[in-house]
C-alpha positions in Angstrom: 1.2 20.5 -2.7 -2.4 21.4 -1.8 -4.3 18.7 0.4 -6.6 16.1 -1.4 -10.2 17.2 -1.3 -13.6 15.3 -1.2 -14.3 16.8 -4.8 -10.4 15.3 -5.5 -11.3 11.6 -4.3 -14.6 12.0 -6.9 -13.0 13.2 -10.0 -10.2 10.2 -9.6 -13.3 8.0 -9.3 -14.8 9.2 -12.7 -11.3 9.2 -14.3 -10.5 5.9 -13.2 -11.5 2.7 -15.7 -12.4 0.0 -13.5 -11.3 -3.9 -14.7 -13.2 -6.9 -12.9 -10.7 -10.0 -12.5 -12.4 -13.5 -10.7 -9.9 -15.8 -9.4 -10.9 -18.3 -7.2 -14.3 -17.5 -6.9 -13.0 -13.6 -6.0 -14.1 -11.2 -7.7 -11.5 -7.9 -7.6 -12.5 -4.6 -8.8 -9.1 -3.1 -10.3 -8.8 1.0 -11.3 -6.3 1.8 -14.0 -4.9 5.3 -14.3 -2.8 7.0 -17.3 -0.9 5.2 -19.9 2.7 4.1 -20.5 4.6 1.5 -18.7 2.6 -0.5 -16.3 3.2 0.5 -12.4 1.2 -1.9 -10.0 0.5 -0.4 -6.5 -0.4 -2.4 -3.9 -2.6 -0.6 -0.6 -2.4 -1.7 3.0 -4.2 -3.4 5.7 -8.0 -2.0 6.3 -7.5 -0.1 3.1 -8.3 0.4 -0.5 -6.8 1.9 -4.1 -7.5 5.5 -2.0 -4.7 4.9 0.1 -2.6 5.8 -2.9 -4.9 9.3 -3.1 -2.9 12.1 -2.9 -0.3 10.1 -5.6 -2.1 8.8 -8.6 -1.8 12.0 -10.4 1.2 12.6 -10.5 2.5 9.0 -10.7 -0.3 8.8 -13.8 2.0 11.2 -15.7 4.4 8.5 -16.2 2.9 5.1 -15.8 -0.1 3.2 -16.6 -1.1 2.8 -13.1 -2.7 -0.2 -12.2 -4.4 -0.5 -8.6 -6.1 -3.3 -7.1 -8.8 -3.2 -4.1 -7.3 -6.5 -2.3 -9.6 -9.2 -1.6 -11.3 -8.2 1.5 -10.8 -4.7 0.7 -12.7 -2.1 -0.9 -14.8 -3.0 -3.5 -13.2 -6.4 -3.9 -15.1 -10.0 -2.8 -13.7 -11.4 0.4 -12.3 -14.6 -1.1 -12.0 -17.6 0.5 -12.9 -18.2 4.6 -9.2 -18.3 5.4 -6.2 -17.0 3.2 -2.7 -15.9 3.7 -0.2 -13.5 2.0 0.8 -16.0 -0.6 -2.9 -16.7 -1.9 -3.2 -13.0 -2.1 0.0 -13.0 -4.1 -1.6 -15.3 -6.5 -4.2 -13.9 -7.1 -2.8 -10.3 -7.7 -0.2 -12.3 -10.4 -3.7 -13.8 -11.8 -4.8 -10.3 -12.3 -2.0 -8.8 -13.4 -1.7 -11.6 -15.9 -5.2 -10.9 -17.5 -5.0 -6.7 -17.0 -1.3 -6.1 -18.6 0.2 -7.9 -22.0 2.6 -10.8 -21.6 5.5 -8.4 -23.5 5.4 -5.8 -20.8 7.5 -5.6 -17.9 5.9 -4.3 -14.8 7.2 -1.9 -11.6 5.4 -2.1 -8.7 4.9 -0.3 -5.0 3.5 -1.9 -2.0 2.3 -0.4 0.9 2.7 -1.6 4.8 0.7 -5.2 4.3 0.8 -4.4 0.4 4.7 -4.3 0.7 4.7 -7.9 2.6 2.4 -8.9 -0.5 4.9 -7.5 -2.7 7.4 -10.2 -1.9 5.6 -13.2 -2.6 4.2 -11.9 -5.8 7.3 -10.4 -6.9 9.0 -14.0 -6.7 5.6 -15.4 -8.6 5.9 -12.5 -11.4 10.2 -13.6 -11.8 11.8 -11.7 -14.6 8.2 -9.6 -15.5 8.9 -7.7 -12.6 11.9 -5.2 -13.1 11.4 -3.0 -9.7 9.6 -3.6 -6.4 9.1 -0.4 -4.0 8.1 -1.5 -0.9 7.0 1.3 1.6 6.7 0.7 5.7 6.0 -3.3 5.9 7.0 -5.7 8.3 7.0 -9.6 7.4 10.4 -9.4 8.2 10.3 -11.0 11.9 11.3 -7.8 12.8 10.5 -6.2 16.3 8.0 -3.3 16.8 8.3 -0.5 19.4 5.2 -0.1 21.9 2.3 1.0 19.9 -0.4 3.5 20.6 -4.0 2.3 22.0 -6.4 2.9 19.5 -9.8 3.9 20.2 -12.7 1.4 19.5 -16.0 2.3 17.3 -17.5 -0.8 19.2 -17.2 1.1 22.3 -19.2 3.9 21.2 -22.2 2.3 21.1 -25.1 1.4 18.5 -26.3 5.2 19.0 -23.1 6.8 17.9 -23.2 9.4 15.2 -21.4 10.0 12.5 -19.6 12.9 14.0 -18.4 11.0 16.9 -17.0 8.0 14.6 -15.1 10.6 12.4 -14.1 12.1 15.7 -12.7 8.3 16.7 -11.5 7.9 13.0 -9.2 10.8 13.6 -7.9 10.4 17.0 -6.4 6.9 15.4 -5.3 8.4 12.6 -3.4 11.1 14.4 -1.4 8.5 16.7 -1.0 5.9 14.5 -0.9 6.6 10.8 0.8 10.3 11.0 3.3 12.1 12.3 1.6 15.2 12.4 -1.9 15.1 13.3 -2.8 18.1 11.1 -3.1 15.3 8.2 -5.4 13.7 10.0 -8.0 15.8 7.8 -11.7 15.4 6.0 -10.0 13.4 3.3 -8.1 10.9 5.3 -11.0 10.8 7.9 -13.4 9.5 4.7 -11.2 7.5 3.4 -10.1 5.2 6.5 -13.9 5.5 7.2 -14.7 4.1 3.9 -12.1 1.5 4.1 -12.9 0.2 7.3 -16.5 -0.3 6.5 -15.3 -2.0 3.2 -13.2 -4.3 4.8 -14.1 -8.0 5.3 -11.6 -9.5 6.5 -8.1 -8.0 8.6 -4.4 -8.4 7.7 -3.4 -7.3 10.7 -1.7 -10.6 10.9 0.2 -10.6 7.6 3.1 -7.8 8.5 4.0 -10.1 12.2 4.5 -13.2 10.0 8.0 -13.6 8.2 6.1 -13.9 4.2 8.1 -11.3 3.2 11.8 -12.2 4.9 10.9 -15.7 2.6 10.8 -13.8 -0.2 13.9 -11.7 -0.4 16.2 -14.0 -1.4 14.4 -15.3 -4.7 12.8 -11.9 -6.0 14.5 -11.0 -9.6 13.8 -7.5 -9.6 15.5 -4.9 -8.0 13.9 -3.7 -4.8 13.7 -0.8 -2.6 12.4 0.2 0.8 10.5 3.6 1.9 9.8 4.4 5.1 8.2 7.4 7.0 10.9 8.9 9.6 8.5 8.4 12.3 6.6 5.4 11.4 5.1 4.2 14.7 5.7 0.5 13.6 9.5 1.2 13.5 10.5 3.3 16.2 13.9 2.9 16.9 14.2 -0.2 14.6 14.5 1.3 11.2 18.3 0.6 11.1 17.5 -2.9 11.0 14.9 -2.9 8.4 17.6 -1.1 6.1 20.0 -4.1 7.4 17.4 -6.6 6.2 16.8 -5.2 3.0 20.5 -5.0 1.9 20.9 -8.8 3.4 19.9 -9.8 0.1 20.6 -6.9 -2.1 23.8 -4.8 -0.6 22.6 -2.2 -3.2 19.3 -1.3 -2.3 18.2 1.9 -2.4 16.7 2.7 1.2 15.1 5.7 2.0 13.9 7.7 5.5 11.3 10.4 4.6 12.1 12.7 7.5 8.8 14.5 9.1 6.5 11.6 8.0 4.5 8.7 9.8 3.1 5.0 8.3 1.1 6.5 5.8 3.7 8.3 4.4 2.6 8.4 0.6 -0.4 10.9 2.1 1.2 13.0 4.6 4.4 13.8 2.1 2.8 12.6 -1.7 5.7 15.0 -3.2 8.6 13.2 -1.3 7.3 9.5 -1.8 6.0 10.1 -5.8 9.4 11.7 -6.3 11.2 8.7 -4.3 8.7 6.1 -6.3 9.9 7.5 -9.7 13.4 7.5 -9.0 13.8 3.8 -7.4 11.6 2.3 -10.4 13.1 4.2 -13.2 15.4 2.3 -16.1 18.5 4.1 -17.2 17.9 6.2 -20.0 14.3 6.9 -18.9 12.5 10.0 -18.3 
């Protein structure tokens, strides 16, 4: 699969339909791909909908995607002056609620702090929700390996130019989201630029708290978890996220995408859209 280009990112944005939903006094933008069965997907901390990028086409095939900008995120108000997790939850279910009808089941993916989201709102959503994918999160009170030190755009300086911030942009990417820095390209570049500026508010604090361990035992639908090989979040610990998961459902379908980092769903979008189809497909489908 050919990389996601600049010209890429545009034609999703004139193909998507965008749906405003207010809860709370928050204002979400939404973006709704293709048509079929409703498949939510949820993006990660400092993101946006463009973290799912190099994925919505193919995924649109089969599913009526339906992708949120978080509050805080993207184009989406920040909400109140303090939330958690479990506000966010609600207000996703509030959305989801008003964007697909009452008869329809719903699948849904969550990425990194999308996939601790996921667990809350998958116990809100009860028997609506037939599968829940949930690719690289914490909220498990599980232990992380060293990370990398990231580079600061503070530090740069009031005079820095663009160039230099892409340069910065790229250098984090490289060490924290990928596995192979190649992927740290002109699209992802844009796109973390773009959803750092965006961003109002940080979840950096949602995957360390245990939102999403509280959730396992009550969610209805079947769940799965994805992870990137060599996730930096995981190091040597991804035996024990499989461990976790199948706590609570001994059947689970757990996956390692071998040559892959955090953002796996952009650095191997044939593996993960394959993986995504599989773990939220009904028997008899497709």
């Amino acid at each position: 699969m050919s990389k996601t280009s600049l010209t890429d990112i545009e034609v999703l944005e004139r193909r998507a339909k965008r749906r405003m939903v207010s809860y709370d006094y928050c204002e979400m933008v939404w973006r709704e791909f293709g048509s079929g069965p409703p498949l939510l997907l949820l993006h990660g901390g400092y993101g946006s909908w463009l973290h799912w990028v190099r994925n919505i086409e193919e995924l649109s095939r089969f599913y009526r995607l339906v992708i949120p900008d978080m509050p805080a995120h993207g184009d989406s108000d920040p909400g109140p002056d303090e939330w958690e997790a479990e506000w966010v939850a609600e207000a996703l279910k509030y959305g989801v609620e008003r964007l697909v009808p009452e008869n329809q089941t719903i699948r849904a993916a969550g990425f990194s702090a999308g996939g601790v989201v996921l667990g809350p709102l998958a116990v809100a959503l009860g028997d609506r929700l037939t599968h829940a994918v949930m690719i690289g999160p914490n909220g498990m009170n599980l232990p992380y390996p060293p990370l990398p030190q990231l580079r600061s755009v503070t530090r740069l300086g009031p005079d820095a130019t663009e160039a230099q911030i892409a340069d910065l942009h790229r250098y984090n990417l490289s060490v924290l989201m990928f596995h192979d820095p190649a992927f740290a390209d002109e699209t992802a570049v844009t796109v973390q630029m773009r959803n750092v500026r965006q961003a109002k508010r940080n979840m950096e604090h949602v995957p360390r708290t245990r939102v999403l361990l509280k959730a396992l035992p009550n969610i209805r639908a079947r769940f799965a978890g994805l992870w990137g090989q060599h996730d930096v979040f995981v190091g040597q610990y991804m035996k024990l996220r499989e461990t976790t998961l199948r706590t609570f459902q001994p059947d689970a379908d757990f996956r390692v995408i071998e040559n892959a980092g955090h953002w796996v769903m952009y650095e191997a979008p044939g593996a993960v859209n394959a993986a995504i189809l599989e773990m939220v497909r009904e028997q008899g489908q497709f």
